[in-house]
ZAKE-896880 format. One record per residue (C-alpha): residue number from 1; residue in three letters; x, y, z. Coordinates in pm, whole numbers, plus 50000, padded with zeros to 5 digits. Layout:
ZAKE-896880
+-----+--------+-------+-------+-------+
| num | residu |     x |     y |     z |
+-----+--------+-------+-------+-------+
| NUM |    ALA |     X |     Y |     Z |
...
+-----+--------+-------+-------+-------+
//
This chain:
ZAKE-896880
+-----+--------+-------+-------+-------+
| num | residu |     x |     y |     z |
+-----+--------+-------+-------+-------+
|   1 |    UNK | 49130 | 48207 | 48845 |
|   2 |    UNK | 49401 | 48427 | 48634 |
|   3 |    UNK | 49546 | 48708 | 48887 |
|   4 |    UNK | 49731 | 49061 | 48766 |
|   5 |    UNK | 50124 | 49098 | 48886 |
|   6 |    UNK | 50152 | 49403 | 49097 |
|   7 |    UNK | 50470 | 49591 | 49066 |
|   8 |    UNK | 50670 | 49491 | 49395 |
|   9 |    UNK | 50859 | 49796 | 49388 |
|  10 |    UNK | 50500 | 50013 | 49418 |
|  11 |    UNK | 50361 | 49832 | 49682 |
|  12 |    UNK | 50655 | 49783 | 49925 |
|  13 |    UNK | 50668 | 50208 | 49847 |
|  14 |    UNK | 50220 | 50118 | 50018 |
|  15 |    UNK | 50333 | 49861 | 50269 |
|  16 |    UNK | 50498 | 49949 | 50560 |
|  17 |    UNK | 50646 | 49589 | 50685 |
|  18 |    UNK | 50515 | 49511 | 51021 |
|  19 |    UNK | 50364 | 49827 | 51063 |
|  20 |    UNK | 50025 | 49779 | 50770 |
|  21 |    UNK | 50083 | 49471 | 50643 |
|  22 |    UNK | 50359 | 49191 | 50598 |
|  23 |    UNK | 50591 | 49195 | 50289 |
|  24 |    UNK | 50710 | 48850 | 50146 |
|  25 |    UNK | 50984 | 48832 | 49865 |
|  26 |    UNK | 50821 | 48748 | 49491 |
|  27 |    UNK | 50785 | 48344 | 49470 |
|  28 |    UNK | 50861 | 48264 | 49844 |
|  29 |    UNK | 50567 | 48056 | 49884 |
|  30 |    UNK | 50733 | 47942 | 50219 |
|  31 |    UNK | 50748 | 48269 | 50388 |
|  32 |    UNK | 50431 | 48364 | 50228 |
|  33 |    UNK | 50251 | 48068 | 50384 |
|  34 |    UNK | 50489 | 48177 | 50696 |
|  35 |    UNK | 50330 | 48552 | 50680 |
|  36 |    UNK | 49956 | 48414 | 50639 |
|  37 |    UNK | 49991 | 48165 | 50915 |
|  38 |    UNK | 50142 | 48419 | 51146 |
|  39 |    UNK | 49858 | 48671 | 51108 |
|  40 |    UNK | 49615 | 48377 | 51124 |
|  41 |    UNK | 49770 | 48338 | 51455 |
|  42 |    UNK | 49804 | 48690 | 51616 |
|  43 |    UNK | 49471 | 48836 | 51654 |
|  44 |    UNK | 49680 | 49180 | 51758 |
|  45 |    UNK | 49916 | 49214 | 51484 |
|  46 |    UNK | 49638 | 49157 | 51242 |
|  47 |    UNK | 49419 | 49434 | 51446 |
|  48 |    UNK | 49739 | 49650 | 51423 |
|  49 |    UNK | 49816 | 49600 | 51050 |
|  50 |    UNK | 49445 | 49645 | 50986 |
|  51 |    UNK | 49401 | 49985 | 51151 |
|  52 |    UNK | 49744 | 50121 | 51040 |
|  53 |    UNK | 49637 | 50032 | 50660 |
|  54 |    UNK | 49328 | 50156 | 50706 |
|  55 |    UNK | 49447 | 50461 | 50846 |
|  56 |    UNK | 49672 | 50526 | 50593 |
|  57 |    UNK | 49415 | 50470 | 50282 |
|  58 |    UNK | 49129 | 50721 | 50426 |
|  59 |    UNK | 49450 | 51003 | 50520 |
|  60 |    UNK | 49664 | 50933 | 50164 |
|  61 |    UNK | 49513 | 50777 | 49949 |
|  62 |    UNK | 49153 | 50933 | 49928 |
|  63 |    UNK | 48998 | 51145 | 49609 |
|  64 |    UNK | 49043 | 51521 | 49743 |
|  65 |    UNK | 49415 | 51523 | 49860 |
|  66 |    UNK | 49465 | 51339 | 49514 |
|  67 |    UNK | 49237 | 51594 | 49381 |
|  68 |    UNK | 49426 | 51877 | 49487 |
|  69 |    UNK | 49771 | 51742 | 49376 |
|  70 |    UNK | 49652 | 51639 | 49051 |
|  71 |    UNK | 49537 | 51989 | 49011 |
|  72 |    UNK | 49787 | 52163 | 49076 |
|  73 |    UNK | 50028 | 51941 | 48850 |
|  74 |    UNK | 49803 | 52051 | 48515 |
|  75 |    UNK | 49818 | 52384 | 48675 |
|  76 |    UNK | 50199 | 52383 | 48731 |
|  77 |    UNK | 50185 | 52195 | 48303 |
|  78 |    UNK | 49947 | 52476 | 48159 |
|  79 |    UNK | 50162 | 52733 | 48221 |
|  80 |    UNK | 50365 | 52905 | 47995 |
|  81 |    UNK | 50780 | 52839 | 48008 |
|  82 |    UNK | 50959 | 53079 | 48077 |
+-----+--------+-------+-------+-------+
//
């Protein structure tokens, strides 16, 4: 299966460490395999990184608050300079 590279920089801006999810440096398959073990392990930390991601998508990163700024940025574009 071919996979898409993410831009690291964007989604440790996403991924709160410990908090939603756990961030492992690009090509550290040892702490990767580390971080997947370790949530295979705690039931809790997995609950808590679920529900804090979760969370965070449905209160940032739904359509109408992106709606609204998206908006107000061709607003803010149509306008005449001064």
């Amino acid at each position: 299966m071919r996979t898409v590279p993410l831009d690291l920089k964007l989604v440790a801006e996403v991924i709160r460490h410990e908090r939603d999810g756990l961030l492992v440096p690009c090509g550290d398959v040892a702490l990767l395999a580390e971080a997947m073990l370790r949530l295979h392990q705690d039931p809790q930390l997995r609950r808590t990184c679920g529900d804090a991601g979760r969370h965070k998508v449905l209160t940032e990163y739904q359509w109408p608050p992106r709606l609204a700024l998206v908006r107000e940025t061709y607003e803010r574009l149509a306008r005449p300079s001064s």
